[in-house]
Steps between C-alpha positions, in 0.01 A plus 500: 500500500414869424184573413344806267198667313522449163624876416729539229772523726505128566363375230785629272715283357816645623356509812406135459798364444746678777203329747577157319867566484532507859271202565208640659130349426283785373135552595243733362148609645237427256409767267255802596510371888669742688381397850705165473834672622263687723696315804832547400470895399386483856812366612736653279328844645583419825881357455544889332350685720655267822836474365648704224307847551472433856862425581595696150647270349517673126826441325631179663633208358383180350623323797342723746183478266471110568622490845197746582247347306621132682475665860184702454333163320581342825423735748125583263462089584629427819450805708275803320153480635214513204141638614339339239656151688353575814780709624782175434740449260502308228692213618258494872220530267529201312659280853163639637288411182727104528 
């Protein structure tokens, strides 16, 4: 799944169809409602800032792209603790919340 605005970036054709090509399910905010990826600029602002400027990770490859993104997903669900849940994370949020 990867998700977007509706800029003109993703919304090209060309860019269209190398999403399709490679079998990924698109999905689009609705129009003029910029706070709907709200929660995921959130997140992407903190993989950057925890990972790839932090550890400076700049010109790397696509394998060390994914392998970082994969780790920091886990440790941002497993282990990072969130003020805004109460000082848990995710994952002892919700087994709390249960």
């Amino acid at each position: 799944m990867l998700h977007s605005d509706q800029g003109s970036v993703y919304t090209s054709s060309a860019y269209q169809l190398a999403v399709k090509e490679r079998g990924i399910t698109m999905s689009m905010s609705r129009k003029g409602t910029p706070a709907d990826n709200a929660p995921i600029e959130s997140f992407h602002a903190c993989l950057k800032s925890e990972t790839f400027i932090l550890e400076g990770l700049t010109c790397t490859t696509t394998a060390i792209v994914e392998q970082t993104v994969r780790e920091y997903i886990s440790y941002y669900n497993s282990i990072r603790i969130q003020t805004k849940l109460n000082n848990q994370s995710p994952v002892e949020f919700r087994r709390l919340a249960a």
